[in-house]
PLY file of the C-alpha trace (Angstrom):
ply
format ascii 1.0
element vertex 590
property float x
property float y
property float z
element edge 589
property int vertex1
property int vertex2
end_header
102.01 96.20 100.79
101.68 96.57 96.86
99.13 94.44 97.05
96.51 96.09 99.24
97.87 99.62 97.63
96.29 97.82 94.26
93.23 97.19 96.42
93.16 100.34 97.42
93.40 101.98 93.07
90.69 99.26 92.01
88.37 100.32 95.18
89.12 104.06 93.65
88.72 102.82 90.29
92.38 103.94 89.48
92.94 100.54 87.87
92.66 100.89 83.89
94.51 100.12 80.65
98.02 101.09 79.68
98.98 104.18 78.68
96.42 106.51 80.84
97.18 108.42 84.05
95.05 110.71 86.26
96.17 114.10 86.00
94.48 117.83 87.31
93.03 119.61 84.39
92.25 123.11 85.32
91.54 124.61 82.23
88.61 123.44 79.16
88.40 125.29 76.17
85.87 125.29 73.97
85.25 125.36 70.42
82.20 124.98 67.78
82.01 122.51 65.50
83.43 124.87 62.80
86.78 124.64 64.71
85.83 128.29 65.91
87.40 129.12 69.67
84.75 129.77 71.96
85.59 130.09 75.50
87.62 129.06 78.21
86.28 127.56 81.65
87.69 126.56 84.66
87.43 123.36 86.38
87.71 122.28 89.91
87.13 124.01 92.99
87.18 127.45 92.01
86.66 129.05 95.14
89.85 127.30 96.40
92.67 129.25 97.26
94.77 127.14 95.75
92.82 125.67 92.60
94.30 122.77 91.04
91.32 121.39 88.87
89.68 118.52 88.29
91.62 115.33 88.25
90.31 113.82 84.74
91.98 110.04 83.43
94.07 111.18 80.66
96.21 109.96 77.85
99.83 109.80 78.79
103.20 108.89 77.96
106.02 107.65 79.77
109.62 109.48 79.87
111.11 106.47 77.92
108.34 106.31 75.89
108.67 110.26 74.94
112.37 109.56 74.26
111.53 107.16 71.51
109.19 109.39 69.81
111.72 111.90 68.94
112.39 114.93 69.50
108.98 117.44 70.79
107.00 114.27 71.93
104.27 115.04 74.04
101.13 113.57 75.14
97.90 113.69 73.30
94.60 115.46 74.49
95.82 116.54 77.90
98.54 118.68 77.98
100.12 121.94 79.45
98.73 125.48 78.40
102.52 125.92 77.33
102.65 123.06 74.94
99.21 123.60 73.83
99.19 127.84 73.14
102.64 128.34 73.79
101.58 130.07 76.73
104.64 131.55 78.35
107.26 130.47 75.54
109.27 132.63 73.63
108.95 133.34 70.07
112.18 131.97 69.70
111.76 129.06 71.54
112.07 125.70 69.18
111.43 123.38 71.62
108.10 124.92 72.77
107.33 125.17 69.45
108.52 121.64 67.87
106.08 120.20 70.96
103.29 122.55 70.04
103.63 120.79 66.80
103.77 117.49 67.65
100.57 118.12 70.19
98.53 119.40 67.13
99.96 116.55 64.70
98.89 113.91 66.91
95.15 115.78 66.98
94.97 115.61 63.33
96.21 111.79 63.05
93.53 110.40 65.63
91.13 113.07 63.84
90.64 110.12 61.25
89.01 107.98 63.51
87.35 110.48 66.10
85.92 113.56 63.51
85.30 115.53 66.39
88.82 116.15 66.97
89.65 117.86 63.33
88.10 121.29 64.75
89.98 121.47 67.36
93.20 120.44 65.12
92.16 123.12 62.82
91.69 125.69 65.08
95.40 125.06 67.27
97.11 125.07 63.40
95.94 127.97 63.21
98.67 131.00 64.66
96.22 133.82 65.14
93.48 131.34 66.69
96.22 130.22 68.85
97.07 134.20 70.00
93.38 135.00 70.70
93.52 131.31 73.20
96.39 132.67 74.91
95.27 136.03 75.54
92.15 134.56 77.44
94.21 132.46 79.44
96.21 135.14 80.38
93.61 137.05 81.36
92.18 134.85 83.66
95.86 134.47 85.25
96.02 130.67 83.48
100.26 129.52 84.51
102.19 127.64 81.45
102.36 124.49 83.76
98.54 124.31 84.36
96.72 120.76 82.39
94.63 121.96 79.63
91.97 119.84 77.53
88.80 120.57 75.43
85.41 120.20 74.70
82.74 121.07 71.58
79.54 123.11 72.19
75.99 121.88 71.59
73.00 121.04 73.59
75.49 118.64 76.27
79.26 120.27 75.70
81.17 116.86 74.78
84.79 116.74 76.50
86.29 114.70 74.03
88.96 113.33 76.71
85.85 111.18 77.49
85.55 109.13 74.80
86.75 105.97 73.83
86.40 105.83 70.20
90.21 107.17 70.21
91.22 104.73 72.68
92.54 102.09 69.69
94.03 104.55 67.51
95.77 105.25 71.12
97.19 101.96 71.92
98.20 101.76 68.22
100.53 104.88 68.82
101.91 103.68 71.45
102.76 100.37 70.56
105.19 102.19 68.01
106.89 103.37 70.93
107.41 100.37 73.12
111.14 99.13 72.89
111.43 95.60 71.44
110.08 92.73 73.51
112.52 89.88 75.01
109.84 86.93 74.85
110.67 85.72 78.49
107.60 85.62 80.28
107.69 85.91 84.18
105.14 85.84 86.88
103.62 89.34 87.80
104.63 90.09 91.03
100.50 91.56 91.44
98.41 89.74 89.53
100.20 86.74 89.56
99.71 85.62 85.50
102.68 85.04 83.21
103.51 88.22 81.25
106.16 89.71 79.55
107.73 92.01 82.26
106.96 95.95 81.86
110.51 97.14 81.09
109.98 101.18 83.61
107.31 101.93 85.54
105.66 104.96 86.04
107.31 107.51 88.42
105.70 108.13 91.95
105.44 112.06 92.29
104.91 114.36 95.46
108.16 113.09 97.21
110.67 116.19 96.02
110.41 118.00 99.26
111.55 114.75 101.13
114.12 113.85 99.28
112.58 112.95 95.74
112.95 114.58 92.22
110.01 117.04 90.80
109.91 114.98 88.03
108.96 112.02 90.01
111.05 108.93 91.39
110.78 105.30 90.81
110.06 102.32 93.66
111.68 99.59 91.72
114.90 100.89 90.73
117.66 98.71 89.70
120.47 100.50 87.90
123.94 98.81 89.85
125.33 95.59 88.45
125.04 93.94 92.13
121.42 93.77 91.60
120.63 92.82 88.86
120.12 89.08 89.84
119.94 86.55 86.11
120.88 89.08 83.69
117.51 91.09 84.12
117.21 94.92 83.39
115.73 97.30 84.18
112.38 96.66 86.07
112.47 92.98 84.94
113.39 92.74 88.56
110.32 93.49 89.72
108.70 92.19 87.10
104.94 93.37 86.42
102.16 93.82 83.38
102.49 97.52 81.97
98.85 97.39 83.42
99.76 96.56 87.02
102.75 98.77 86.90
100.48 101.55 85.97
97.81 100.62 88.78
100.12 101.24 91.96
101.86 103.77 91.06
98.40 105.34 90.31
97.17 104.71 93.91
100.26 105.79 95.35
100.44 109.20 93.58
96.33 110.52 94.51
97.07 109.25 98.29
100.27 111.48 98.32
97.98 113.98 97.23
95.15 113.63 98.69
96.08 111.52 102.04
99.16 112.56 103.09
101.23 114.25 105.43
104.48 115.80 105.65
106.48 114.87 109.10
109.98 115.86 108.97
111.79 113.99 106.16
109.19 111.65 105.56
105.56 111.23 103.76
103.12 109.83 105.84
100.12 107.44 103.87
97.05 106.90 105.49
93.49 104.98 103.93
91.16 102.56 105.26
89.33 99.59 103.50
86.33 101.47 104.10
86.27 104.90 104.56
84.93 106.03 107.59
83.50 109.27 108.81
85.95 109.91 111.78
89.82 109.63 110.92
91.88 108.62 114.35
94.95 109.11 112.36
94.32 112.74 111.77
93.67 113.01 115.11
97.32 112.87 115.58
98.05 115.77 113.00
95.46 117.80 114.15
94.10 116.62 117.50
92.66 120.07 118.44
89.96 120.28 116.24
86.71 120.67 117.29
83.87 118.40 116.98
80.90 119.71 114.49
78.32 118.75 117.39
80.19 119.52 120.73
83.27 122.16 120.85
86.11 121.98 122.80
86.28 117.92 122.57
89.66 117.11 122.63
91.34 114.12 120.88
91.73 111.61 123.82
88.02 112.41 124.67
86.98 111.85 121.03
89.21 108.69 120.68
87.88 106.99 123.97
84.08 108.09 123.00
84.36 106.30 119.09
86.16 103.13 121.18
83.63 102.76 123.41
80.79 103.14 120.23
82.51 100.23 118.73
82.84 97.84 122.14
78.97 98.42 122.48
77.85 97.81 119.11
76.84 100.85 117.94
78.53 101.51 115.44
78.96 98.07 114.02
80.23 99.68 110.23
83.57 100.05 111.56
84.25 96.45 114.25
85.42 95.03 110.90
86.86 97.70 109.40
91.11 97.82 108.86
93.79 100.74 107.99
96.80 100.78 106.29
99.55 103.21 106.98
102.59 104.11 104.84
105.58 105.73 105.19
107.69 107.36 102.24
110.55 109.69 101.21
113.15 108.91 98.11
116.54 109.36 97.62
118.08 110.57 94.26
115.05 109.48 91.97
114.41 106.17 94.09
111.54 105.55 96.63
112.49 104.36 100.26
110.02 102.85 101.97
110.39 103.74 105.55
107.54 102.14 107.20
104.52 99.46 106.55
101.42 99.27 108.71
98.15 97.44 109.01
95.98 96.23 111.63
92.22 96.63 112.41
90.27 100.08 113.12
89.24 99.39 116.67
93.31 98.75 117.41
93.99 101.81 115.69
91.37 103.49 117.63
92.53 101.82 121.22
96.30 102.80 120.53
95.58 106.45 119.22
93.75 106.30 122.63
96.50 105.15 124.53
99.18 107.57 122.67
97.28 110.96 123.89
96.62 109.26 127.54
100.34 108.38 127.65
101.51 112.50 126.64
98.98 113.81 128.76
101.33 116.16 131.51
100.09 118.71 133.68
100.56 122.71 132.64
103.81 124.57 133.70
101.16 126.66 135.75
100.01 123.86 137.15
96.34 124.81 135.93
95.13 121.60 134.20
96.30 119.22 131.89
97.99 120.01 128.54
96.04 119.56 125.27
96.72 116.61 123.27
99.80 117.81 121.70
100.16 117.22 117.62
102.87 114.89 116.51
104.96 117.78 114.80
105.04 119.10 118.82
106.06 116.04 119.40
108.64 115.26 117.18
109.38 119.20 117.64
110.44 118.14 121.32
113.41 116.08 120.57
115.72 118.32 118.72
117.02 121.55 118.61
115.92 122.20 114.61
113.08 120.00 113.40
115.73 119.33 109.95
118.24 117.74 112.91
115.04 114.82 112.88
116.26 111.63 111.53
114.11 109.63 109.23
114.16 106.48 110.96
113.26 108.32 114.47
110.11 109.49 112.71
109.23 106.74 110.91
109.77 104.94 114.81
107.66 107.46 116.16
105.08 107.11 113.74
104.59 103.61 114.10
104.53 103.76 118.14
101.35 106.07 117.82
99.52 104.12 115.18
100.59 100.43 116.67
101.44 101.21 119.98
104.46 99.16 121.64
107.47 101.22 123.04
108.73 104.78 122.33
112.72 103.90 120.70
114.71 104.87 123.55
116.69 107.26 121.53
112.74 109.57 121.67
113.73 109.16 125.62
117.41 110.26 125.31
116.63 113.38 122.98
113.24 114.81 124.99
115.77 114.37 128.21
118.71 116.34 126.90
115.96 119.16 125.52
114.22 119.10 129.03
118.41 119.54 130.81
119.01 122.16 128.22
115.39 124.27 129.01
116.00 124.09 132.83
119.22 124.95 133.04
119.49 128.06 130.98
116.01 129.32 132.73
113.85 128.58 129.19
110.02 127.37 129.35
110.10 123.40 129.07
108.62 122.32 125.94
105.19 120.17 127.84
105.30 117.55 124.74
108.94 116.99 125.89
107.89 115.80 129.31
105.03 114.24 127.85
107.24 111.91 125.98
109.02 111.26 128.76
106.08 110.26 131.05
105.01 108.11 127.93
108.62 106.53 127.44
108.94 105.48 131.16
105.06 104.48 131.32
105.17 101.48 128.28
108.83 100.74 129.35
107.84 99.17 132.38
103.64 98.23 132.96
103.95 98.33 136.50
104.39 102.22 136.67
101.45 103.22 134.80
99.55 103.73 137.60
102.19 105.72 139.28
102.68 108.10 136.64
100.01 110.43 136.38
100.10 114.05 134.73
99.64 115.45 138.06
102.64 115.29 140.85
102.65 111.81 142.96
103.96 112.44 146.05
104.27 108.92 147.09
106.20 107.86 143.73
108.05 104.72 145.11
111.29 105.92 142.62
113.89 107.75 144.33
114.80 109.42 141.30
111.62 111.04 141.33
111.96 112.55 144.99
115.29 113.49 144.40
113.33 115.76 141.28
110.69 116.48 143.44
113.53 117.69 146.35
115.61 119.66 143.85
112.69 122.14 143.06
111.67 122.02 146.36
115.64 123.34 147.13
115.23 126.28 144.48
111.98 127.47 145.71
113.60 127.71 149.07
116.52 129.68 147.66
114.28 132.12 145.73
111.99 133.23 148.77
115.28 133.28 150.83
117.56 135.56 148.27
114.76 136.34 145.33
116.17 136.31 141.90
119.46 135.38 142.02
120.28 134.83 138.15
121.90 131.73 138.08
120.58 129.63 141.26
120.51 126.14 142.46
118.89 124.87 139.18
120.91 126.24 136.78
124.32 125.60 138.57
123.72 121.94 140.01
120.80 120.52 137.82
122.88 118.45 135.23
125.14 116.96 138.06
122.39 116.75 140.51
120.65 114.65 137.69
122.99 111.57 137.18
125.06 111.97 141.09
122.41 113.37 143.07
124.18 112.08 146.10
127.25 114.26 145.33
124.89 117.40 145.44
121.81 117.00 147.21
123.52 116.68 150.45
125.42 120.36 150.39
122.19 121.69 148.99
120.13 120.38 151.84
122.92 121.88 153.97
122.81 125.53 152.62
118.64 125.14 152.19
118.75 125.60 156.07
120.21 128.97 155.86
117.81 129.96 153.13
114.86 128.53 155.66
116.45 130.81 158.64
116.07 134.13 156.57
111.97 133.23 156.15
110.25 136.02 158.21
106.79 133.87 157.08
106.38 131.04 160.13
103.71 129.34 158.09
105.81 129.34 154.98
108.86 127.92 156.69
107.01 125.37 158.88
105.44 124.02 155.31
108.74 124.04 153.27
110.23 121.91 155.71
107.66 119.86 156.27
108.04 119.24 152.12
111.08 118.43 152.65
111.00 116.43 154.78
108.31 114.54 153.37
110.71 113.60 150.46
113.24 112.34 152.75
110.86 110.46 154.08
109.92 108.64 150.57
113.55 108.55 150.21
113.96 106.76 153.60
117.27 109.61 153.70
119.07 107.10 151.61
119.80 109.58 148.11
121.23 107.35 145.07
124.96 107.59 144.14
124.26 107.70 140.35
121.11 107.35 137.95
120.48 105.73 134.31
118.93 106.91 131.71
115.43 106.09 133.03
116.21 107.30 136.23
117.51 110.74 135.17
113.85 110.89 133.14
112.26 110.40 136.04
114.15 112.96 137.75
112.93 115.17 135.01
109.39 114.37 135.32
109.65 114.42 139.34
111.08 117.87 139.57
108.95 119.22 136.23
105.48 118.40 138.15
106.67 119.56 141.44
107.60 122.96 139.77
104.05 123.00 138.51
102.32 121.46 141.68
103.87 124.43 143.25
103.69 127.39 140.69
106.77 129.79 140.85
106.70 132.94 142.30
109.47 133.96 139.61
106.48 134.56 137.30
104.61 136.56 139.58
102.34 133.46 141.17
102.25 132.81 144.48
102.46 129.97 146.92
99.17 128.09 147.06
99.98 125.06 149.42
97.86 121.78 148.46
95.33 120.72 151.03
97.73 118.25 152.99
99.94 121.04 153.74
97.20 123.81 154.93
95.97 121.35 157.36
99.48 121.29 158.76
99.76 125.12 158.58
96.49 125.07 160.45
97.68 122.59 162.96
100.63 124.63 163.97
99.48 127.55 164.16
97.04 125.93 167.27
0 1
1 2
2 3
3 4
4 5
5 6
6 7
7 8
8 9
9 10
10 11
11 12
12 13
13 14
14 15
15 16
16 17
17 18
18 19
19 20
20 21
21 22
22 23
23 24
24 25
25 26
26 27
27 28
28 29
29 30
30 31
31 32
32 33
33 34
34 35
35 36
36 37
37 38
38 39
39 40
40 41
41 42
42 43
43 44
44 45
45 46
46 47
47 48
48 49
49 50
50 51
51 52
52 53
53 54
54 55
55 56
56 57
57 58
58 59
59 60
60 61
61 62
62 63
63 64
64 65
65 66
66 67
67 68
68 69
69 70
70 71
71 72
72 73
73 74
74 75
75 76
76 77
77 78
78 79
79 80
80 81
81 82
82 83
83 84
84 85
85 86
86 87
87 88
88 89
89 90
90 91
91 92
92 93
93 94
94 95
95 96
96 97
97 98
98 99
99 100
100 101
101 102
102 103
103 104
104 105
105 106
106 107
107 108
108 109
109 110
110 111
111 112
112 113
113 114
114 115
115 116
116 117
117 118
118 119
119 120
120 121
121 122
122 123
123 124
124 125
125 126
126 127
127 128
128 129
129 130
130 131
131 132
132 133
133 134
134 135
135 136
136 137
137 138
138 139
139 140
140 141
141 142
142 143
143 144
144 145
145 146
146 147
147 148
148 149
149 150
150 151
151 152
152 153
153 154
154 155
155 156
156 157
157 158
158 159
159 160
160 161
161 162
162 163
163 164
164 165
165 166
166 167
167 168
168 169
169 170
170 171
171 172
172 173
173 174
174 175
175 176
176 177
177 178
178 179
179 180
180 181
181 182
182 183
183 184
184 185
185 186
186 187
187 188
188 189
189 190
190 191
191 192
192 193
193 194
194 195
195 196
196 197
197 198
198 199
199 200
200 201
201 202
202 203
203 204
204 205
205 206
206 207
207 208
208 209
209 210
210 211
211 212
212 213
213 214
214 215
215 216
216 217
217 218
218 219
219 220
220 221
221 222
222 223
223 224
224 225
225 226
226 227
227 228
228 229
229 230
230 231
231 232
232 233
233 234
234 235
235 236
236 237
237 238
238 239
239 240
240 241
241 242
242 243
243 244
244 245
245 246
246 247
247 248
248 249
249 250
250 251
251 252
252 253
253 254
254 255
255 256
256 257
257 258
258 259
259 260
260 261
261 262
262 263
263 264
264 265
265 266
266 267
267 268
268 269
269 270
270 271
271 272
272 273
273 274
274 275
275 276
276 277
277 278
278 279
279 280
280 281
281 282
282 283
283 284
284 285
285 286
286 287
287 288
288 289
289 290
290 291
291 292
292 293
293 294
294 295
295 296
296 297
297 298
298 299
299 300
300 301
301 302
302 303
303 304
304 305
305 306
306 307
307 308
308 309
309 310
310 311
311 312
312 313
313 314
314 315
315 316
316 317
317 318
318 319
319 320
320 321
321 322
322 323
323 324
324 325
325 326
326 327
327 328
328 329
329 330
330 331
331 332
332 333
333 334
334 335
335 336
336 337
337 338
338 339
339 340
340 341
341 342
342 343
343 344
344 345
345 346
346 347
347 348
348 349
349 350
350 351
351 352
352 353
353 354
354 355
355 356
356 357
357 358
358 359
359 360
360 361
361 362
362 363
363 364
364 365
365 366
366 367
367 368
368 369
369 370
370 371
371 372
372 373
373 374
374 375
375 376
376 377
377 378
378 379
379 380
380 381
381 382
382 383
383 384
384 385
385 386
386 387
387 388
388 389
389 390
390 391
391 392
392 393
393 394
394 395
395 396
396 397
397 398
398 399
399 400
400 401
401 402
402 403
403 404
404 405
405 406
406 407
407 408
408 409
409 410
410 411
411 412
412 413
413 414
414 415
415 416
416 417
417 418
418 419
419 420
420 421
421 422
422 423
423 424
424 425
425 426
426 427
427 428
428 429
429 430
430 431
431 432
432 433
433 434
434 435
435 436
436 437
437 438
438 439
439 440
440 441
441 442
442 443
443 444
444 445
445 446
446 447
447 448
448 449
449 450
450 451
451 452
452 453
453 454
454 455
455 456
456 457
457 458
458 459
459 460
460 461
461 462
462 463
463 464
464 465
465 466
466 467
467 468
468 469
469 470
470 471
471 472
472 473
473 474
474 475
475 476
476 477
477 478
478 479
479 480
480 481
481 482
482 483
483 484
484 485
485 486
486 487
487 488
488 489
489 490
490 491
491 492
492 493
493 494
494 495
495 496
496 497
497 498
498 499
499 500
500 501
501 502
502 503
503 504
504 505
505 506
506 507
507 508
508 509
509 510
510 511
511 512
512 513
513 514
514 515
515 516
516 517
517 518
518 519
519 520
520 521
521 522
522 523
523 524
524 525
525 526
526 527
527 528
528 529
529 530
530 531
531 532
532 533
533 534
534 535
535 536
536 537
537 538
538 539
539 540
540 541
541 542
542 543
543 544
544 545
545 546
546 547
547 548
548 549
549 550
550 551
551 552
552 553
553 554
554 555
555 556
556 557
557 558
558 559
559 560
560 561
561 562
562 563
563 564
564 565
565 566
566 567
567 568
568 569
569 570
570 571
571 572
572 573
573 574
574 575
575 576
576 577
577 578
578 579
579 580
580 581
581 582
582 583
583 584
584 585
585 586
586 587
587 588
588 589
């Protein structure tokens, strides 16, 4: 994994010396050569509602690194409008101040080797320059945590982050801050040359709102006695070059910003070893969006259409293409890796394919076939709350859509108890919920793929499925018997007539006669029973005793499709009897 996340920074060119870091600079100020303050101008996407500037490689320090430089350490060059004009600090406030000073010192030191830096120097020593800075950045609504850096006017503005004649005097400082070396040389665990073991790596930041600090939280962490294996500290566990425990980390922290998404109480990673111009695994976040060239192209079409590209050799870029997928969240300053995927694009392609296919359920109006449904629907389906999700059920759920393979059978356990709970108390069924179980029951066993369709099957071979299909056949009959009765057959007898349907069908078969008496409508009664007894039929009038898991899903799905095969007249619809049954209508009434 680490390795092909290094792939991934030197591909990005992420991959550089010690002691630099890609942060988002939003803010360049500019000054003359006289150390005169100029202007201030803002970088990035300006038009963004959200503008976080340009990300720019910077000069940076680590916390332990800070720690040994004493007290108002800070980083040199790139730093935050706070620490550089006190913007936001109090005038009391020593520690803004003692790193204000530090900031400027550290201008005037490398000043000796880059001249270009003792304006700037001059000008931030200076109290009233420093006022007339923060005024501006007020005014244009500049925050105390936003990156700051600066550049010199003339014919080409120079930003003086960009050059490399500091870069020694640099390395130089920060040698004086690196604890003292052991000598033991170990085998990087990247590059695979002897070194002397980084003792911290840099933190991995973007993971507080899944668990993680804001400060940022480490992957290698090894604090308890228990593992630290030889007498190693520290990171010496993991042992890497400062330069390729600066690489990964650097990687990991622009695709959490750039190529992530939030899904419960994880991070989801996505990247490709080539970029492409289509993304199948944001098709899954946002299948709904609609194709620049043709609207209203929905996800499964889209998937099937870039599949079928590929097979015929049109769009040879991608046959050898592969994508990586990674799953995150931290606990208490440490990383967890929940999840590690690869595999090749056309895969990735076939199984996002197969994922939409297998959700696909017909509408609770029985109008068409649902949308591809995102994955937060999905995951939305199997709990009350989407904070009840677990993290491993995600991170399971995750991996069946990018990889395929079975749904965990806990997905079919929740999205049935959801379904119970929706029926029973009268509430509209959540469609991803019955899509999941449709897709559950369909990769559990091969052979009923082609039995399970979004639409009703009438000729289902699985009794559990008639008995579904009977049930809401049973409450229709009540309702155009008695009309709205509140609680009917549904909401009294569902959950028992779920997992015993022998112990319930029968006295509900019993009492739908009654119901079928009181039909003033020959046509309508004449069909109903013929319904019915076109069920018993499939059930060859042999009802089970009790059903499993599976079997109660397919109860589920049996009785959810009939309801929509046959919309309800509860919501103002009326009956509108399929072909086979006019043609009986038809035939009795001659």
């Amino acid at each position: 994994m680490l390795h092909e996340v290094l792939e991934y920074a030197r591909r990005e060119g992420l991959v550089g010396p010690p002691g630099f870091k890609f942060k988002p600079v939003r803010w360049l100020l500019f000054f003359d050569r006289d150390g005169r303050y100029l202007e201030t101008l803002e970088l990035g996407d300006v038009d963004a509602k959200r503008n976080r500037g340009e990300m720019i490689r910077a000069p940076n320090l680590e916390l332990g690194e800070m720690k040994r430089g004493g007290s108002g350490c800070r980083h040199f060059l790139v730093d935050t409008a706070q620490v550089v004009t006190l913007l936001g600090a109090e005038e009391d406030d020593a520690k803004a101040r003692a790193k204000h000073e530090h900031f400027v010192g550290l201008l005037a030191d490398a000043s000796k080797v880059f001249a270009e830096l003792a304006p700037v120097a001059k000008a931030l020593a200076d109290p009233e320059m420093v006022t007339a800075i923060r005024s501006d950045l007020e005014s244009v609504q500049a925050t105390p945590t936003e990156n700051v850096t600066f550049a010199l006017s003339g014919a080409e503005p120079e930003r003086l982050v960009e050059h490399d004649t500091w870069h020694d005097w640099w390395q130089s400082f920060r040698s004086g801050l690196q604890p003292e070396g052991t000598g033991r040389r170990m085998r990087c665990l990247l590059s695979g040359e002897l070194v002397e073991a980084t003792p911290t790596h840099p933190k991995i930041k973007g993971l507080a709102d899944v668990g993680g600090l804001s400060m940022g939280d480490v992957l290698p962490a090894f604090k308890q006695e228990s593992f630290r294996s030889y007498g190693l500290q520290q990171a010496a566990n993991a042992a890497m070059s400062e330069e390729m425990a600066a690489a990964y980390p650097a990687a990991l922290n622009q695709l959490l910003r750039e190529r992530s998404k939030k899904l419960a109480g994880n991070k989801v990673l996505h990247w490709y070893r080539e970029t492409p111009e289509v993304d199948p695994v944001g098709w899954l976040n946002d299948p709904d969006l609609a194709d620049p060239e043709q609207e209203q192209v929905d996800a499964l079409r889209r998937a099937r259409d870039l599949l079928e590209a590929i097979e015929a050799g049109k769009r040879p870029d991608l046959a050898g293409n592969r994508y990586y997928a990674l799953t995150l969240s931290a606990n208490s300053g440490r990383v967890v890796v929940r999840d590690w995927m690869t595999g090749s694009f056309e895969d990735l392609v076939r199984n996002v394919e197969r994922w939409f296919d297998d959700l696909q359920i017909v509408t609770r109006d029985g109008q068409g076939s649902t949308r591809p449904p995102k994955m937060y629907a999905v995951l939305g389906s199997l709990v009350r709350d989407l904070d009840d999700l677990p993290d491993p059920l995600v991170a399971q759920m995750w991996r069946t859509a990018v990889q395929g393979g079975r749904f965990p059978q806990q997905a079919m356990a929740r999205a049935l108890a959801r379904v119970r709970v929706a029926i029973t108390t009268d509430d509209p069924v959540r469609t991803a919920g019955v899509g999941v179980l449709k897709a559950c029951l369909r990769r559990q066993d091969p052979n009923l793929r082609e039995e399970l369709e979004p639409m009703l099957n009438p000729n289902h071979p699985s009794p559990a499925y008639q008995c579904g299909r009977l049930l809401a056949t049973l409450d229709y009959v009540q309702y155009k018997a008695l009309g709205d009765v509140g609680a009917g057959v549904v909401q009294r007898y569902y959950g028992a007539a779920s997992t015993t349907p022998a112990l319930v069908l029968g006295r509900l078969l019993r009492l739908a006669q009654f119901h079928l008496a009181k039909l003033d409508n020959k046509r309508e009664r004449l069909g109903l029973e013929r319904r019915i007894a076109e069920i018993l039929d499939q059930l060859e009038d042999t009802i089970p005793a009790t059903l499993t898991l599976e079997e109660q899903s397919l109860f589920a799905l049996g009785y959810y499709q009939q309801k929509a095969h046959r919309p309800s007249a509860k919501t103002g619809d009326t009956e509108t009897p399929d072909t086979e049954t006019s043609e009986i209508l038809e035939e009795t009434d001659r």
